[in-house]
Each structure stands twice: as C-alpha cells, then as structure tokens.
C-alpha positions as CSV (number, residue, x, y, z in Angstrom):
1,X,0.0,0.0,0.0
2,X,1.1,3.8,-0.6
3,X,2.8,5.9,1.4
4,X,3.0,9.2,1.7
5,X,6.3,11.4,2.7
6,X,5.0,14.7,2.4
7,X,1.1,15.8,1.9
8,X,-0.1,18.5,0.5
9,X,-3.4,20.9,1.6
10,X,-6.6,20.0,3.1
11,X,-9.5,19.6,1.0
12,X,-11.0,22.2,4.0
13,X,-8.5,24.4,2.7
14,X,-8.8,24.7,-0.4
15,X,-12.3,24.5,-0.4
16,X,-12.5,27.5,1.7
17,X,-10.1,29.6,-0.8
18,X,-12.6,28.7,-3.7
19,X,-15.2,30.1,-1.9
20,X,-13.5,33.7,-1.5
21,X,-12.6,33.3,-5.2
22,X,-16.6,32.3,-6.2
23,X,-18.1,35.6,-4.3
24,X,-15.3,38.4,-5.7
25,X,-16.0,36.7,-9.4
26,X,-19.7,36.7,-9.1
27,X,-19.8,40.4,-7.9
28,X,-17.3,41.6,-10.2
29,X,-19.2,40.1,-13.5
30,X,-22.3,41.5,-12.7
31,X,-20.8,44.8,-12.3
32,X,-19.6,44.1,-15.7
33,X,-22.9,43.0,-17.0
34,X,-24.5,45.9,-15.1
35,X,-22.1,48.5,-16.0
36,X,-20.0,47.8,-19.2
37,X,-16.8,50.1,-19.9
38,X,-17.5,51.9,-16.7
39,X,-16.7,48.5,-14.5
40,X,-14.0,47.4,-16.7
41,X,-11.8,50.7,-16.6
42,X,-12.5,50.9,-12.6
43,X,-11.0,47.0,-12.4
44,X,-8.4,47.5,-14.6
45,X,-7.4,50.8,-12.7
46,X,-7.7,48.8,-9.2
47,X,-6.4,45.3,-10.0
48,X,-3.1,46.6,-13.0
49,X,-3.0,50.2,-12.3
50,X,-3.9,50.4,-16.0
51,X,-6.2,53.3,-17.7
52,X,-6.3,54.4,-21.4
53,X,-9.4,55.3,-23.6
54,X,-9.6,52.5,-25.6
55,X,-8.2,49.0,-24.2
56,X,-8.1,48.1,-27.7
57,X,-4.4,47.9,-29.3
58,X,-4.4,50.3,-32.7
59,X,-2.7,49.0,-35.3
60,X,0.3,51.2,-35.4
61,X,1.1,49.8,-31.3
62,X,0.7,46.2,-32.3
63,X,3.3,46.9,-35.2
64,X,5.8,48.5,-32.5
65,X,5.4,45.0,-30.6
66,X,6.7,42.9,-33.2
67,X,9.2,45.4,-34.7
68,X,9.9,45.5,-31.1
69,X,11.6,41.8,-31.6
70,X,14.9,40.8,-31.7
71,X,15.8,38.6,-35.0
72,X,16.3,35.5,-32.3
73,X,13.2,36.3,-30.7
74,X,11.0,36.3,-33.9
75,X,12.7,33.2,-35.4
76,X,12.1,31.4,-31.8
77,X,8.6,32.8,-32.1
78,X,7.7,31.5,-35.7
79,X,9.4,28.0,-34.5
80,X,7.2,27.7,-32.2
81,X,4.3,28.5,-34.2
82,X,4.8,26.5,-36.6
83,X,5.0,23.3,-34.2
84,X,1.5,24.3,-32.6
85,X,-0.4,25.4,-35.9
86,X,1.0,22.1,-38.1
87,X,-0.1,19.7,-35.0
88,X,-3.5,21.4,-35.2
89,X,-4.1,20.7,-39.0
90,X,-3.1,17.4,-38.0
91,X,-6.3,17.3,-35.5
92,X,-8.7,19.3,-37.7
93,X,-7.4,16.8,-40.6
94,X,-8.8,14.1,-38.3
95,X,-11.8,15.3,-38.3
96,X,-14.5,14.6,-41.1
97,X,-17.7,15.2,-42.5
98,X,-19.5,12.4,-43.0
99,X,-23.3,11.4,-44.8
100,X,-24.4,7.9,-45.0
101,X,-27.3,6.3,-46.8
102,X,-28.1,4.3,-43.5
103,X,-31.4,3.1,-44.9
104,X,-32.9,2.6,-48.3
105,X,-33.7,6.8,-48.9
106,X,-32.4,7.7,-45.7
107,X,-29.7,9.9,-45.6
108,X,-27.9,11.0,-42.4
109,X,-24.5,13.0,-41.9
110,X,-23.0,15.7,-39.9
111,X,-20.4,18.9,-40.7
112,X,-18.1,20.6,-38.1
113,X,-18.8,24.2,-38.5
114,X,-16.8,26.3,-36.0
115,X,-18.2,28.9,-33.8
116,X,-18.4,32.4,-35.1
117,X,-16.3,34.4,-32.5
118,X,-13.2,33.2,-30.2
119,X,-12.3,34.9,-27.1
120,X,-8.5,34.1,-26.1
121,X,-7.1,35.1,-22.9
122,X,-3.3,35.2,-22.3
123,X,-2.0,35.2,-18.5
124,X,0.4,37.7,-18.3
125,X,0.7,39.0,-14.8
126,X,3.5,37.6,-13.1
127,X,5.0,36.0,-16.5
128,X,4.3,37.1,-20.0
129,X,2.9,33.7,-20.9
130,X,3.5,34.5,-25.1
131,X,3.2,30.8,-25.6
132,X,-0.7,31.1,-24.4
133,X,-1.2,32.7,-27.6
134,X,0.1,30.2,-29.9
135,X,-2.1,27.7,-27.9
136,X,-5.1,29.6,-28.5
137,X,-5.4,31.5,-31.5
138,X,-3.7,29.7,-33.5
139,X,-5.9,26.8,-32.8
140,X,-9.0,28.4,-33.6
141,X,-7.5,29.9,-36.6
142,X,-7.1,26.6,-37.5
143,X,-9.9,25.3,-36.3
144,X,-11.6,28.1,-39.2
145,X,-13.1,30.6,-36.3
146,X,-13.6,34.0,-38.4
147,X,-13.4,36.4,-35.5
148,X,-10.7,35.5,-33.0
149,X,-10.2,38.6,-29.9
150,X,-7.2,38.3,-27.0
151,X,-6.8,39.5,-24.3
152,X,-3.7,39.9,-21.7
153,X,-2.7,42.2,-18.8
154,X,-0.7,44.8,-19.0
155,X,3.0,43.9,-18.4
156,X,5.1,46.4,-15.9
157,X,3.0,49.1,-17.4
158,X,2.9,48.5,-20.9
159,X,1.4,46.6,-23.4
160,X,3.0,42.8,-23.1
161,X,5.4,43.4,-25.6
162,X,6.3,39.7,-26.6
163,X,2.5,38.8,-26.3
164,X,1.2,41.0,-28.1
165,X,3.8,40.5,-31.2
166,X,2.6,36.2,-30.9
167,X,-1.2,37.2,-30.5
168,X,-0.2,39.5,-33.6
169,X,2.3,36.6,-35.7
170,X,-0.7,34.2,-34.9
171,X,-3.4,35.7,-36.4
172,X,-5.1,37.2,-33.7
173,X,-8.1,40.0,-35.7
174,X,-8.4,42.1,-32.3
175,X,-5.9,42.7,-29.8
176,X,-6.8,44.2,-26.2
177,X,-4.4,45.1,-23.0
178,X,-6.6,44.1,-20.5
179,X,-6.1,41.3,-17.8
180,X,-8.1,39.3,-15.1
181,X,-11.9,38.9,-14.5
182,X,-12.4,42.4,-16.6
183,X,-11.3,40.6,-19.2
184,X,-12.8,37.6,-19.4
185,X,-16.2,39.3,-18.4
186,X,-15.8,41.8,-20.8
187,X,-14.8,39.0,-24.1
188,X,-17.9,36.9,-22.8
189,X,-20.6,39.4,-21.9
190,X,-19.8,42.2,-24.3
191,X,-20.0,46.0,-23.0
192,X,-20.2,49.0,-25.1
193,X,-16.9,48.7,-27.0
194,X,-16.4,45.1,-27.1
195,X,-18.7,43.0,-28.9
196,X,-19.5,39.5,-27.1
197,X,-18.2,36.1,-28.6
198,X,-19.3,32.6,-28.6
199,X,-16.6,30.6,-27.0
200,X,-14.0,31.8,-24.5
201,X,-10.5,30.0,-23.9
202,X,-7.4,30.4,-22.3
203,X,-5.9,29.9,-18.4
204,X,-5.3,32.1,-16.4
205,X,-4.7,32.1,-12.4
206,X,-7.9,31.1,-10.0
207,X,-10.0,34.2,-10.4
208,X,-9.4,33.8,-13.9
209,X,-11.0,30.1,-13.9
210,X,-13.8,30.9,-11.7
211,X,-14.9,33.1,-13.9
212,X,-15.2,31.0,-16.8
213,X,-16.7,28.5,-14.6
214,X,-19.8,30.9,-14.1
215,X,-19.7,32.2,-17.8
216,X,-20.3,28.8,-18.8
217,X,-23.3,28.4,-20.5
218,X,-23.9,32.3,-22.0
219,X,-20.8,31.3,-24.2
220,X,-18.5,28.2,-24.5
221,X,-15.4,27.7,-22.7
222,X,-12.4,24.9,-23.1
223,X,-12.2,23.8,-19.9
224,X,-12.0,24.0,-16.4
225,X,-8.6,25.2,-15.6
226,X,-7.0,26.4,-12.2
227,X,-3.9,26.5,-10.7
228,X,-1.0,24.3,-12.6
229,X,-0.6,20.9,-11.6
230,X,2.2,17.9,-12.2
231,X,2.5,14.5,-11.4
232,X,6.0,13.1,-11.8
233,X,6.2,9.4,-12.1
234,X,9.2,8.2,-11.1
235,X,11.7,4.8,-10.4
236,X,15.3,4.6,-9.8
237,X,15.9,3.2,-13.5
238,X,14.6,5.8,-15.6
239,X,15.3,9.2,-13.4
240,X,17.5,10.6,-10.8
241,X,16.8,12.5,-7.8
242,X,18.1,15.8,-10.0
243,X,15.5,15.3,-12.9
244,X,12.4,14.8,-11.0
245,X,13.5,18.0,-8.6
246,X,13.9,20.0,-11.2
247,X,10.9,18.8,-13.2
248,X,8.7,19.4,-9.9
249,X,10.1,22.8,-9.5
250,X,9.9,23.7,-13.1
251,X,6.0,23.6,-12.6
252,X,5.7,24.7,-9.0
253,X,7.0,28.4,-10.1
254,X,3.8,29.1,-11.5
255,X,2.7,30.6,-7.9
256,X,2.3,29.4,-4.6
257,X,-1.3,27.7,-5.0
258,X,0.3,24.9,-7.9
259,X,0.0,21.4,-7.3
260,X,3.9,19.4,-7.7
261,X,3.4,15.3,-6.7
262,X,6.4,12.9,-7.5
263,X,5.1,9.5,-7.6
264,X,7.6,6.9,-6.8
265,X,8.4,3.1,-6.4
266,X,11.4,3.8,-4.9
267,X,11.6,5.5,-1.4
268,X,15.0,5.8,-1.6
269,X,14.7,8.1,-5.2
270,X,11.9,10.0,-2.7
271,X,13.9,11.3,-0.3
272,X,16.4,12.0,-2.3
273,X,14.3,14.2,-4.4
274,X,13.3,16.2,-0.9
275,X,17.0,17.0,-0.4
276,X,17.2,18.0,-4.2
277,X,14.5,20.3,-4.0
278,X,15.7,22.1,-1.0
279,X,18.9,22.3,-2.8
280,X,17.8,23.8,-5.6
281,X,15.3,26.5,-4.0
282,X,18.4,27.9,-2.6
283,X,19.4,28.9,-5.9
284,X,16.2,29.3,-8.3
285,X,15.5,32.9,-9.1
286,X,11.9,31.8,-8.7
287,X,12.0,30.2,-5.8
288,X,9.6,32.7,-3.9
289,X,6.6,31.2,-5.8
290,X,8.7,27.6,-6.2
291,X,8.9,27.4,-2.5
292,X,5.5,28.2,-1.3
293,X,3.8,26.1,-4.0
294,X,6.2,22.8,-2.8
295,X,5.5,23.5,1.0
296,X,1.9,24.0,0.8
297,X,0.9,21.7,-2.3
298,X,3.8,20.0,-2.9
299,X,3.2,15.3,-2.2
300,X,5.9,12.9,-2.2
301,X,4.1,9.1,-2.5
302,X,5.9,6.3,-2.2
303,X,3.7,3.4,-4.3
304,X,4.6,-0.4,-3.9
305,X,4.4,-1.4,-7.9
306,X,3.5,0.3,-11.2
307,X,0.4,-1.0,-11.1
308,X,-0.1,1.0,-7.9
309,X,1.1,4.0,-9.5
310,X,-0.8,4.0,-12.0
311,X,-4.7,3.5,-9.8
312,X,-2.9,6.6,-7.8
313,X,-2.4,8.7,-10.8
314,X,-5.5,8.5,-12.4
315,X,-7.1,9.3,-8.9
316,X,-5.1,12.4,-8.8
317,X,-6.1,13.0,-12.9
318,X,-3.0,15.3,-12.6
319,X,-2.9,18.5,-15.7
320,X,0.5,17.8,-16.5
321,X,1.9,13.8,-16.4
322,X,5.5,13.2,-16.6
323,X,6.8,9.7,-16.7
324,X,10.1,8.7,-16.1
325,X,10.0,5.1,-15.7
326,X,11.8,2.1,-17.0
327,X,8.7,1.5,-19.3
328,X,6.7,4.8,-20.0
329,X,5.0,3.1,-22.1
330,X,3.3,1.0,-19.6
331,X,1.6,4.4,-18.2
332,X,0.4,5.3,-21.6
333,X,-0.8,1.8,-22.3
334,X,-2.6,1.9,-19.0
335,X,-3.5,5.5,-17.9
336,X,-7.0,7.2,-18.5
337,X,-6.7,10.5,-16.1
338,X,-4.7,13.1,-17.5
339,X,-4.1,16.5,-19.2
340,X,-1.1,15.4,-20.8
341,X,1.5,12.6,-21.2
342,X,5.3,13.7,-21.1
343,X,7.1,10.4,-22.0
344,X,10.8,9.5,-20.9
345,X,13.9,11.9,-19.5
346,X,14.2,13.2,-22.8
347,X,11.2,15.2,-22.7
348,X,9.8,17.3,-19.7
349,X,6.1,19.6,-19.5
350,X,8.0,22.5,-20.0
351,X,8.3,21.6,-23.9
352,X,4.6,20.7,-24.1
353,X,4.7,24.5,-22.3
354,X,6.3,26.2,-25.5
355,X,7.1,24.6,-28.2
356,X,6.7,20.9,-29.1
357,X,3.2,21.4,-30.8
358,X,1.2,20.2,-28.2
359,X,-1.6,22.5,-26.7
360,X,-0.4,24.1,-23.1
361,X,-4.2,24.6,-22.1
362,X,-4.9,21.4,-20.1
363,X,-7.6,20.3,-17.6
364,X,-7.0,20.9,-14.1
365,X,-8.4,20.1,-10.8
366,X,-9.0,16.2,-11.4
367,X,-11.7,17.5,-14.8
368,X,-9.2,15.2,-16.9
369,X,-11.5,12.9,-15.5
370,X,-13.7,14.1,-18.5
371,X,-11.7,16.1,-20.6
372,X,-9.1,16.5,-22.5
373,X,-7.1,20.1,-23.1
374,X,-8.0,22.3,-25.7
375,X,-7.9,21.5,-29.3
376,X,-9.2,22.3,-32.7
377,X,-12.3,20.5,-31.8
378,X,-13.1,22.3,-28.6
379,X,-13.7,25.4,-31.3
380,X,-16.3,23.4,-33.5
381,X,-19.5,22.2,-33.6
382,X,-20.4,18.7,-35.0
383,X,-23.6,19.8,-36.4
384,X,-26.2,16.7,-37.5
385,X,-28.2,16.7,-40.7
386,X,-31.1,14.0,-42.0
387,X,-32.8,13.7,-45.4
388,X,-35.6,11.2,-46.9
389,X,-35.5,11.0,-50.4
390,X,-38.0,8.6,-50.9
391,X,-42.1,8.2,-49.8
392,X,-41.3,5.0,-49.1
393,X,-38.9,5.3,-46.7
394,X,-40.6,8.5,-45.5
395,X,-43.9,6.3,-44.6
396,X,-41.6,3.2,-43.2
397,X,-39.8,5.3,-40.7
398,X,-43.1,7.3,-39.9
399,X,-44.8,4.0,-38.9
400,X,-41.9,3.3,-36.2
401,X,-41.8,6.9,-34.6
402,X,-45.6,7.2,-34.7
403,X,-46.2,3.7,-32.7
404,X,-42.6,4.7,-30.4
405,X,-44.6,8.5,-29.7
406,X,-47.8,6.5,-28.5
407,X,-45.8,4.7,-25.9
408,X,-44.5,8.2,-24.6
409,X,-47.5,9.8,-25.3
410,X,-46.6,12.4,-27.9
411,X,-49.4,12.8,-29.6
412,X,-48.5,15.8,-31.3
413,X,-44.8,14.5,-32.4
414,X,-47.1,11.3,-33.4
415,X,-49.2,13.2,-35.8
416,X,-45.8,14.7,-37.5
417,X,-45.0,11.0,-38.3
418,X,-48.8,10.0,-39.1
419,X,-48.9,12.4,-41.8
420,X,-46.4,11.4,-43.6
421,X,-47.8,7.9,-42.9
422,X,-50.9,9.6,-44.7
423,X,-49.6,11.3,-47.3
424,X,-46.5,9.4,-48.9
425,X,-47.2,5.5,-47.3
426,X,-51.3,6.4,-48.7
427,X,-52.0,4.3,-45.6
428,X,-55.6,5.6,-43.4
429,X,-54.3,6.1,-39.7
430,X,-56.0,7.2,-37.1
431,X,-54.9,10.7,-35.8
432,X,-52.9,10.6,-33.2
433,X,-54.0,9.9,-30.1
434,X,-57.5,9.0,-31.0
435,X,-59.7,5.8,-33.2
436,X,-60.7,8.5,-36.2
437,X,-59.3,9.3,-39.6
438,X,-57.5,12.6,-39.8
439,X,-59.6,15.4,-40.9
440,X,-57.7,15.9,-43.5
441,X,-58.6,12.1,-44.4
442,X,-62.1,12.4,-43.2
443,X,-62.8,15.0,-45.7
C-alpha cells in the first residue's frame, strides 16, 4: 500500500479559498454586466494600475510590438508556431464530414462548423505567458473561427510586448491590453466597446477560472482550468533524484497555490528528491513562488508497484503527467486520467509548455477525468443533418416513430409522423392519439 512522505493541503483548505474566489467573481461580473466600460476601466485601474481610452491595441502599437523583436526572438517565435499550428491541422485533418445512406432513402451526416467568435485570454501578470497565444489562437485559426479577440494584462506598465507580437504573428483580428476577470467578463458578456463572442479559452490564475466557470453556458469555454498541476512518475531506472526536482520545480514556479506530486516506487529516489529540491530552492530565481507552491501543495508518495502508481495517478487525474520510468509506455498503455503525457527523460512539461506542438491549455483540478485540453475540436460544432428521399422510406420510418410517440404519449410529435404515414405511405391512420381518420382524411 502507498505511502506518503510529504502531503499537500486540506481539502477544508482549499475549499475554503474557492469560496473567496466564487463571491469576488460573481460580484465583479455582474458589475460588468451591469455597467460595461465603466466596471471594466474601474477594475483594470484597481487590479493593474492600467487606464487608457480605448483598451483596444491600434494598429500602429501592435506593429511597435513585433518590430519591437529581436531577429532571435522572432525566429524562436515562428518556430514555435509552426510546431502548434501544423499539430493542429493534424487534428482538424482528423476530423470529417461524413453522410451515409443508413437506410434505403435515408440519408444521415454531420459537418463541423466552428463557432463564429473566439475569445482568447493570455496570462500575463506575473509572466508574460506568449506561448498562451500560440495555444489559443492559433488553434481556432485553425480550427476556421472568423473572429478571433485576446486579451492579456498589462506587463510592468505596458502593453506585453512579446504577447502582443505572438497574438499579432498568430493571427489574432483584435488585440486588447486588459487582464483578469475584466477581461474575461468583458470578451464573454460584451459591454459598449467590445462585442460578445461565442466561445472563451485560455488559463489564467484562480480568479481567472472561476470566472469562466460561471460564464459557462452564455458562451463556451475549453475547460476548467486552475492552478498548474504535475505529477512526476518516477523509479530509480529511468530518473534521478536531479531530474524529478527539477521537473517538480519547473511547474511549481507558476505561484504558490500549484500542485507538484512525485510518484515513486522507490523511497529511496523520494527522499532524495526532498533534499534535491531544497537544494535547488536555494538557488532558483523563482524560488519565492517555487517554494510556497512545494510546502503548501507539494506530495511525495511512495507506491509499492506500477500498477499502484498507476490506480494513484488516475485518482489524482494530474494537468500535467510526466513519466520517467523504466517503461513509459506502460503508463500510456494503462493510464485514462490526464491532461497530458510527457514520455521518458528526454522530454519534460516544459516543452509541451512552448514549443513541441502540443496544446499548453490542459484540464485541471482532477476535470481530466472528462476532458481532455484544448484543441481544434473544442472550437467546432459537429452539427447533424437527415434527409428522406424517398415516400417509401418517409412512410416506413413514420410507422416506427408514430407507434414509439404513442408509448411516450406524444401525440402531437405522433401526428408529424402519421402524416407522412398519410400522405406518402397512402395508408388511413388514425390521428394521433385518437380511433378516427385525420380530418384531413375524413374530408
């Protein structure tokens, strides 16, 4: 049976910090929907100390951005994007209409149409998080959306310079400097300047999530996404104490509230890994964030077998998934919970991060359970369509739904089917729901 070296926080705990988070977001978006431009400016002004007439980027500021670039920059920049944008015509290639004669006359297929409007947000706060921007609108680019919108906070004053030039390279049609719950409450609910959209994506940190949480439903969202998580999975063959400290810290720097587990066969690889990580926080330049992420959420379980590890892992339906096992391939073979797989020592979460192709914008809080992160599909439709070509089949399928709406008592989705019954099977039922010709017959 598992053991555990180190736990993390309550469930108390963190159930009690969601509920601050749920009251500020609810009052702040219905100020928004109350209020429009007024509420936005007031909670940009008291959350980024940032006011201008028009949060919308012109032109001539967007083109500073990317001139702003070095040569390295850009090139790293269009590498990047052009992992993440061929990987999604991969997906969308996947992905196909289909119609099917699945009766004599009977036609059925469906089309994925995407949604009209795409609102991406870009976390930018602590880190300008440019690669959130490849993720997303390049993806619904992609995916065909016609009217994709960003939005990202202000960086030490400014416009994020090296967001807003990969919002720009990737095709965003409307750039805005604007962060937080104003953001995502102005993309989803519209206000006098901003016109609403359909579907809203993007992380962002917990006030961020909530608020897509309770948006949901008015408009579309990816997914569920909080705080960062990883789960390293780890033996004494396939990593070293160094790796899977590293690895753990690499995540953990997102902020204090970020899940870092290592999973482990091996007890003595555990507590190694302890002593690596307090060696290493002694030297990270992030370690303020690192270090209160890894005392508060940070676990350290010590599993008898892989088979263990893997029942423990997809209870925990970690974001982020990194193997380092004499046999990954066991865990991808074996594993259902999960944002995203990161398979041997050769790869880590921080390339799924930038620039391997992958999407960043994962499932969080054990929603893997359901979900997968966001993709090309998560911006389109899969839209049904039916035709009957023939009376004969028109009358043959009517007799079916017509006797299957009497045992539910549908009598007026029965006398939809009856008529055609009537009219192209030239057959004399009753109308529905009672012994007597239709008046249409009776006459």
């Amino acid at each position: 049976m598992a053991h555990y070296l180190k736990r993390g926080a309550t469930a108390e705990a963190k159930a009690d910090a969601d509920r601050k988070v749920r009251d500020s977001v609810e009052a702040a978006l219905a100020d928004i929907e109350q209020r429009g431009d007024a509420a936005v400016r007031d909670m940009s002004i008291k959350f980024d100390g940032w006011d201008r007439d028009d949060y919308r980027l012109s032109q001539s500021e967007i083109d500073a951005c990317v001139d702003s670039l070095t040569p390295q920059e850009r090139k790293d920049i269009e590498f990047a994007q052009a992992q993440v944008r061929n990987f999604a015509r991969i997906q969308r290639d996947s992905m196909k209409d289909v119609e099917a004669e699945t009766l004599p006359g009977v036609i059925l297929g469906h089309r994925h149409l995407p949604v009209n409007a795409a609102g991406c947000y870009v976390p930018g706060g602590k880190y300008p998080l440019l690669a959130s921007a490849h993720m997303s609108v390049i993806t619904a680019k992609v995916a065909g959306v016609p009217r994709v919108i960003t939005c990202a906070p202000p960086f030490k004053g400014q416009p994020a310079r090296a967001i807003v030039a990969a919002q720009a390279m990737a095709g965003a049609d409307t750039i805005y400097a604007l962060g937080g719950i104003q953001a995502i409450g102005a993309m989803a609910l519209g206000t006098q300047s901003i016109d609403p959209i359909d579907m809203l994506v993007g992380p962002g940190n917990a006030f961020v999530a909530e608020a897509k949480r309770q948006l949901f439903g008015r408009v579309g969202i990816d997914l569920f996404a909080g705080p960062t998580e990883t789960l390293v999975i780890a033996d004494d063959v396939g990593c070293d104490a160094e790796l899977a400290a590293t690895d753990l810290l690499g995540q953990a720097e997102h902020g204090p509230d970020s899940p870092a587990v290592l999973l482990t066969t091996s007890e003595a690889l555990a507590r190694e890994t302890m002593r690596e990580v307090e060696r290493l926080l002694a030297i990270l330049p992030t370690a303020d964030y690192a270090r209160k992420a890894w005392e508060t959420y940070g676990e350290v379980i010590v599993a008898e077998d892989d088979a263990e590890m893997v029942r423990i892992a997809d209870d925990l339906a970690s974001e982020h998934v990194q193997v380092m096992t004499a046999d990954p391939d066991y865990f991808l073979k074996r594993m259902t919970n999960y944002g995203a797989l990161f398979l041997g020592s050769r790869t880590n979460v921080s390339f799924g991060d930038k620039v391997i192709g992958t999407n960043h914008t994962l499932p969080t809080k054990k929603s893997a359970r359901y979900t997968g992160g966001l993709w090309v599909g998560k911006f389109i439709k899969t839209c049904t369509y039916q035709k009957v070509l023939t009376d004969e089949a028109s009358a043959l399928i009517g007799e079916y739904c017509s006797r299957l709406c009497g045992m539910e008592g549908f009598a007026g989705h029965g006398e939809q089917a009856n008529i055609r019954v009537r009219r192209y099977g030239g057959r004399n039922v009753p109308y529905a729901g009672t012994a007597e010709p239709s008046p249409a017959t009776a006459a």
